[in-house]
N, C-alpha and C positions, 0 to 999 in steps of 0.2 A: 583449576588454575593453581600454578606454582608460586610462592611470595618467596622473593628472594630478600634473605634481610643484608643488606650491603654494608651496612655497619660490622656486620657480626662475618661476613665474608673476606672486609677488606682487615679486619681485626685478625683475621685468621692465616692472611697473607701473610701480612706483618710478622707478624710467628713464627710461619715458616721459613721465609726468605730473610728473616734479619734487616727489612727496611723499612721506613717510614714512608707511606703512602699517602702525601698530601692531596688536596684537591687538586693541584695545578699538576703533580705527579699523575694523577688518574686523568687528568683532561688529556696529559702528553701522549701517553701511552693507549690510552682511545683510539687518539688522532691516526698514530702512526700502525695502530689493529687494526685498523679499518682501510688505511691504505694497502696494508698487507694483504687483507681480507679477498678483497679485489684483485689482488694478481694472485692469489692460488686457486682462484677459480676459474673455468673457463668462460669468464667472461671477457667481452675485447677491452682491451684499457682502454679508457679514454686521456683527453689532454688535458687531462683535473687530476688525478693521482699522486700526485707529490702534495705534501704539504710544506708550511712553514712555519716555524717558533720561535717568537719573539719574546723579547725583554728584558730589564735593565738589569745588570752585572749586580751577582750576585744571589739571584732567584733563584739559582736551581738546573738552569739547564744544563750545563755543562756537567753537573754531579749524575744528573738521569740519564742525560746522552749515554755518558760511559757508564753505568750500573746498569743501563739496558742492552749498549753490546756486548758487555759482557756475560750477561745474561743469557740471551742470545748469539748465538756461534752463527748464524746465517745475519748477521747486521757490520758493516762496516765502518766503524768510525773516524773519522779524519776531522782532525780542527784545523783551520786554517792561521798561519801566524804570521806570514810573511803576504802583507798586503800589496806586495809590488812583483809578487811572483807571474812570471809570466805565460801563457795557455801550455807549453812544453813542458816547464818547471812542473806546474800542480798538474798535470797528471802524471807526468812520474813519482810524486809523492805521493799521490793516491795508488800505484801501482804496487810501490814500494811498502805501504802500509798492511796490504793485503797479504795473509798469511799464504806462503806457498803449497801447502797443505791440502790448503782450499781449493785450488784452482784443479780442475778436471783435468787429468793425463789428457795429452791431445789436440787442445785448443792451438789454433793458431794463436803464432810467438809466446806459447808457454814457456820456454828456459826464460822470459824478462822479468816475470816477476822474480824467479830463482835471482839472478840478476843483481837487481834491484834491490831486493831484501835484506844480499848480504854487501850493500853498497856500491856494487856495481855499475858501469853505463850510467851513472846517473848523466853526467853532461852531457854525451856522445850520443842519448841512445836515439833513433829517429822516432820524433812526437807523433806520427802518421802511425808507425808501427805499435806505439804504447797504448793511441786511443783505440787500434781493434783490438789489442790484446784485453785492454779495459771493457771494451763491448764483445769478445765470445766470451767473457769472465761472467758478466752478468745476464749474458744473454742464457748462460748454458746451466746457472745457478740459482739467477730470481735473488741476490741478494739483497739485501736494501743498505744503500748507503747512507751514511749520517755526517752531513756538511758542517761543521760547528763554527763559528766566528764567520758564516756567510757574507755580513756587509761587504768585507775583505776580498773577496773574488771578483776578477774583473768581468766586466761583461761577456767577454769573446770568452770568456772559461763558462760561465753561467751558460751560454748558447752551446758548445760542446757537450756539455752535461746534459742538457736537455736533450739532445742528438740520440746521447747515446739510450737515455729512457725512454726519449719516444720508440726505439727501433732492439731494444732491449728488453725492452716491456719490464723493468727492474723499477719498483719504486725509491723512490729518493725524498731526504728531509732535508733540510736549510734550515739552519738553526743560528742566532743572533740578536742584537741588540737592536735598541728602536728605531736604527736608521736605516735596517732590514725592509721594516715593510716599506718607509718610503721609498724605498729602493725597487722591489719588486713586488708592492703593491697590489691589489685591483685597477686595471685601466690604466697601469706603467706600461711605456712600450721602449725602455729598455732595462735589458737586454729586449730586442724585437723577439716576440711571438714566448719566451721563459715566463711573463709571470701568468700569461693562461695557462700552463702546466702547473699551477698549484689549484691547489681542489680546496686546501680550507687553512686558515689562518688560525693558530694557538697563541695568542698573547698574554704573557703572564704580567698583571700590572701590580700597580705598589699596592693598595688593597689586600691582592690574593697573596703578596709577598706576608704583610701582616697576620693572617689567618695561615700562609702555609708554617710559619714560625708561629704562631701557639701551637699549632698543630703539636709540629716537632716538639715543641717545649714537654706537652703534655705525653708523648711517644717516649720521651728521653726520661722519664719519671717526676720533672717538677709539677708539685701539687700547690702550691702560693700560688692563689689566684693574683694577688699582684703582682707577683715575679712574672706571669705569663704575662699580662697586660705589658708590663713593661719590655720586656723582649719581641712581643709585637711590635709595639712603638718603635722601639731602637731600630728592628727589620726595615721598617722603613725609611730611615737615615744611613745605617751602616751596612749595609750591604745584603740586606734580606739574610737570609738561610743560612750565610757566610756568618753573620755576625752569631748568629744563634750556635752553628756546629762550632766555633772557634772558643765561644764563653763555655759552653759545657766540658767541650774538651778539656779547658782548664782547670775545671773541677775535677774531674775525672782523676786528673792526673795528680792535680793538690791533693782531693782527700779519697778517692778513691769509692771504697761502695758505702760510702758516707751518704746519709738521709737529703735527699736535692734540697737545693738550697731555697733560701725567703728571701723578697725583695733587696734587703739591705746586703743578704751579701752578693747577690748579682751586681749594684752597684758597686759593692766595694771591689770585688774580681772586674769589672769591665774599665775600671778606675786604673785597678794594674798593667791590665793590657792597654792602655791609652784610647781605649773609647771612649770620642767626645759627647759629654754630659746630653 
């Protein structure tokens, strides 16, 4: 039998890749290995294969979202910003996001991403022809899309989406804030028949916010066990992970490859940037 030491694996990541590998980091990217996992195999999809990732502003998702598309050349990421966009609007934005590059010579209505990309047709283009040009895209690629600010998305766009993964067979993530899951929940029935297409639920809560900022603290070089304590604490009031990369940065940039700072002066720099006591 093989012992994997996962401290000393995920230590090694780290190294490699230049990032900090919190727990709630490794739970994300599980979630969405294992949705992956399942569609490169020849196994049938079922109507569980998507997931969703919840939790409150500032945790972490939106930094992992895009550090793992990027990361990845076969993952799509689209945030959503405009909560009043309508089913024609966001998928031409998601169409539009899509590197033209990407898309297989051949595909029906291939010239819209070209299109699109360079600003084109956005108004005019017909929404019937964007959603199959968006469904032989992922039907012909398996890429996986990345939904970020999900609450945001109207139902009839949620139902669309799902359309195109059930008959696509592309896995898809939702990613957003706590009123995500209320929204498409376990035993939500709207969008009708969207939230059985999620397979498993990732919530990253104020707790794990606190542990993934010592984490980070201790990743970033600070060794004051009470400076970590306290950047924990703060994570939980000022924006998790936000608060933590914003106060380092300030160092950083103050004293440069100066020894990490002790309690007193994290207070005194979060003082300066107006973080409330």
């Amino acid at each position: 039998m093989k012992i994997v030491d996962l401290t000393k694996e995920r230590s090694e990541r780290e190294k490699a890749e230049g990032i900090c590998i919190t727990q709630s980091v490794e739970r994300m990217e599980n979630a969405i290995g294992l949705v992956r996992s399942f569609d490169y195999t020849e196994i049938r999809r079922t109507a569980t294969d998507n997931i969703a990732i919840t939790g409150p502003a500032g945790c972490g998702k939106t930094t992992f979202l895009r550090s793992y598309a990027h990361r990845n050349k076969d993952a799509i990421y689209f945030q959503v910003k405009d909560r009043k966009a309508t089913f024609p609007r966001f998928m031409r934005k998601i169409a539009a996001a899509i590197d033209p590059d990407m898309v297989p010579y051949g595909i029906r209505n291939y010239s819209i991403f070209y299109a699109l990309n360079n600003g084109g047709l956005l108004r005019n283009t017909d929404s019937v022809m964007v959603s199959d040009a968006l469904f032989e895209f992922f039907k012909a690629t398996r890429c996986t899309l990345i939904v970020d600010e999900a609450q945001n998305v109207r139902p009839d766009t949620l139902d669309a989406l799902r359309q195109i993964a059930d008959h696509s067979g592309a896995p898809m993530v939702f990613a957003g804030n706590e009123t995500l899951y209320e929204q498409i929940g376990p035993g939500k029935r709207l969008p009708e028949q969207f939230s059985s297409r999620i397979g498993a639920f990732v919530n990253v809560t104020v707790p794990d916010m606190q542990d993934d900022a010592e984490q980070l603290a201790r990743y970033l070089g600070v060794k004051d066990k009470d400076a970590i304590e306290y950047l924990g604490m703060k994570a939980r009031t000022c924006g998790g992970l936000r608060f933590v990369a914003r106060l380092m940065a300030a160092f950083a940039k103050a004293y440069g490859s100066a020894l990490p700072p002790a309690l007193a002066d994290m207070k005194d720099m979060a003082a300066l940037l107006g973080f409330p006591e």
